[in-house]
C-alpha positions as CSV (number, residue, x, y, z in Angstrom):
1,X,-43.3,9.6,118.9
2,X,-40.6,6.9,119.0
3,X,-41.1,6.3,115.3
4,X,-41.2,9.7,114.7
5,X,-37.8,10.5,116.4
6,X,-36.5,7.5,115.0
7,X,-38.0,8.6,111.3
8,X,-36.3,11.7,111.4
9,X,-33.0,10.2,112.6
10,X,-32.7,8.4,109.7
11,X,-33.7,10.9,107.2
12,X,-31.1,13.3,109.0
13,X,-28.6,10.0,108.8
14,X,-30.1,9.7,104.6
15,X,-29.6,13.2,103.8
16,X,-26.3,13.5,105.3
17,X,-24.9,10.2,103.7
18,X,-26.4,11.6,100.0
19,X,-24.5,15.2,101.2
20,X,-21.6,13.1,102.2
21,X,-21.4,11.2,98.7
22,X,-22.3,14.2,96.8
23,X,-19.4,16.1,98.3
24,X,-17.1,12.8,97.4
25,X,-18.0,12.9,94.1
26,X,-17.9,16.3,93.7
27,X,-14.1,16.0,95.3
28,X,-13.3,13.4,93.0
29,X,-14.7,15.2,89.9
30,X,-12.7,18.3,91.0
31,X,-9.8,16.4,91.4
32,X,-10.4,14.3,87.6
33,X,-10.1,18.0,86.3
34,X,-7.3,18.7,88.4
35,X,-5.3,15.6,87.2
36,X,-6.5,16.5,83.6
37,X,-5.4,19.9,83.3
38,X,-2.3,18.7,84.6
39,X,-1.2,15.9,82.3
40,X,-2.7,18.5,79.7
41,X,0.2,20.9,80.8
42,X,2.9,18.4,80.9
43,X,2.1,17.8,77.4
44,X,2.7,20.4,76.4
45,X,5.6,20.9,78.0
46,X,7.0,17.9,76.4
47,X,6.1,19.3,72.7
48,X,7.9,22.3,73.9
49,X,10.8,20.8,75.6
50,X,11.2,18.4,71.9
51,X,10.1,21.7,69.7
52,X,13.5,23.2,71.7
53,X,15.7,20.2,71.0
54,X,15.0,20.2,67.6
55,X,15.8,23.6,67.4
56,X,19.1,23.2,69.1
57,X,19.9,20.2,67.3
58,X,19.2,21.7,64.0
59,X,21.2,25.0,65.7
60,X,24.3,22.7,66.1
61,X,23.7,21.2,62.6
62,X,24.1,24.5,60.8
63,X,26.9,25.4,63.0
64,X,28.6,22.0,62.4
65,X,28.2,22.8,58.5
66,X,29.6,26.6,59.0
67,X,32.7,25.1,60.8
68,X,33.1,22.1,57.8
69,X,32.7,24.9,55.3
70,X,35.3,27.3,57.0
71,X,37.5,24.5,57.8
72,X,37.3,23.7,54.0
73,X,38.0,27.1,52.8
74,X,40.9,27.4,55.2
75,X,42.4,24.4,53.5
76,X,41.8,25.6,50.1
77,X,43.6,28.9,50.9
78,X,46.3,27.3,52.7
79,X,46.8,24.8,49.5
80,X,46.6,27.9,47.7
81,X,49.5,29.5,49.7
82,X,51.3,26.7,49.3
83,X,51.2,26.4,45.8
84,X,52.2,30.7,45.5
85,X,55.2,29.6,47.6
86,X,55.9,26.3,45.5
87,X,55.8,28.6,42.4
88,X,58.0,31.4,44.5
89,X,60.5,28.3,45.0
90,X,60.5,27.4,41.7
91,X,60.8,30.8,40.3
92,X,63.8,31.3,42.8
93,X,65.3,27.7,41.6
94,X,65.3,28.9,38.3
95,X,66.5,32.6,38.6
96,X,69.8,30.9,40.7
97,X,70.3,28.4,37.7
98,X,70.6,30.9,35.1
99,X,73.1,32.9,37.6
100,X,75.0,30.0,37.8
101,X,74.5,29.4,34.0
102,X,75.8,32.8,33.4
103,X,78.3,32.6,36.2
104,X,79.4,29.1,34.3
105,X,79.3,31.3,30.3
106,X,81.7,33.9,31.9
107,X,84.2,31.4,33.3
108,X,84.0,29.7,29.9
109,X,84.5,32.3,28.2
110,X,87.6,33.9,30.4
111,X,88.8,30.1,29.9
112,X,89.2,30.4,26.4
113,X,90.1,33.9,26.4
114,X,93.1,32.7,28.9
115,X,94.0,29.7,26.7
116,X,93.6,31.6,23.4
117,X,96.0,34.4,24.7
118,X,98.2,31.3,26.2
119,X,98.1,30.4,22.6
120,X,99.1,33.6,20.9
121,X,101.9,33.8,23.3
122,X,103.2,30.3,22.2
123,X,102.9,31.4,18.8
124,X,104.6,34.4,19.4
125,X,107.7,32.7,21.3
126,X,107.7,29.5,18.9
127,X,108.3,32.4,16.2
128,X,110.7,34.0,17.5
């Protein structure tokens, strides 16, 4: 009876120890997944997180080039401007010059007019 008490100790003490290991491994296959599925999911939320900062650093690309190529029109009108208001100048310049070029004719001209009737009148007194 002794070896049969004893015998079935140790088969209760064997089939608890293979329960025992099988529920370990079982755990620690569980847990394998577990960590898989996980580093699964933080790789793919790395590609995502670099798919999005390639977006926004292709975003801030285009908007860099839309700012150069505004900033580049801006300067082409304002050299634009500049040159309408150089012409203006020059335009004004040049009507003020032939004022004065006229202004300069007429005083010529009442000059010699002046010295001419000067002129007539010294005739007229030398003759008489």
């Amino acid at each position: 009876m002794r070896k049969v008490i004893l015998s079935s100790v140790l088969m209760l003490a064997l089939s608890i120890s293979f329960v025992s290991c099988r529920e370990t491994a079982d755990k620690a296959k569980d847990a394998a997944e577990q960590a898989g599925d996980a580093m699964e999911e933080a790789g793919e939320d790395l590609k995502e997180a670099g798919e999005q900062a390639m977006d926004s650093a292709e975003e801030l690309g285009e908007d860099a080039m839309d700012t150069m190529k505004e900033a580049g029109e801006d300067m082409k009108e304002a050299g634009k401007d500049a040159m309408d208001k150089a012409e203006e100048m020059g335009e004004d310049a040049m009507d003020k010059a032939k004022e004065v070029g006229e202004d300069v004719k007429d005083a010529t001209k009442d000059a010699a007019d002046k010295a001419s009737k000067k002129a007539e009148e010294v005739k007229d007194a030398v003759k008489n």
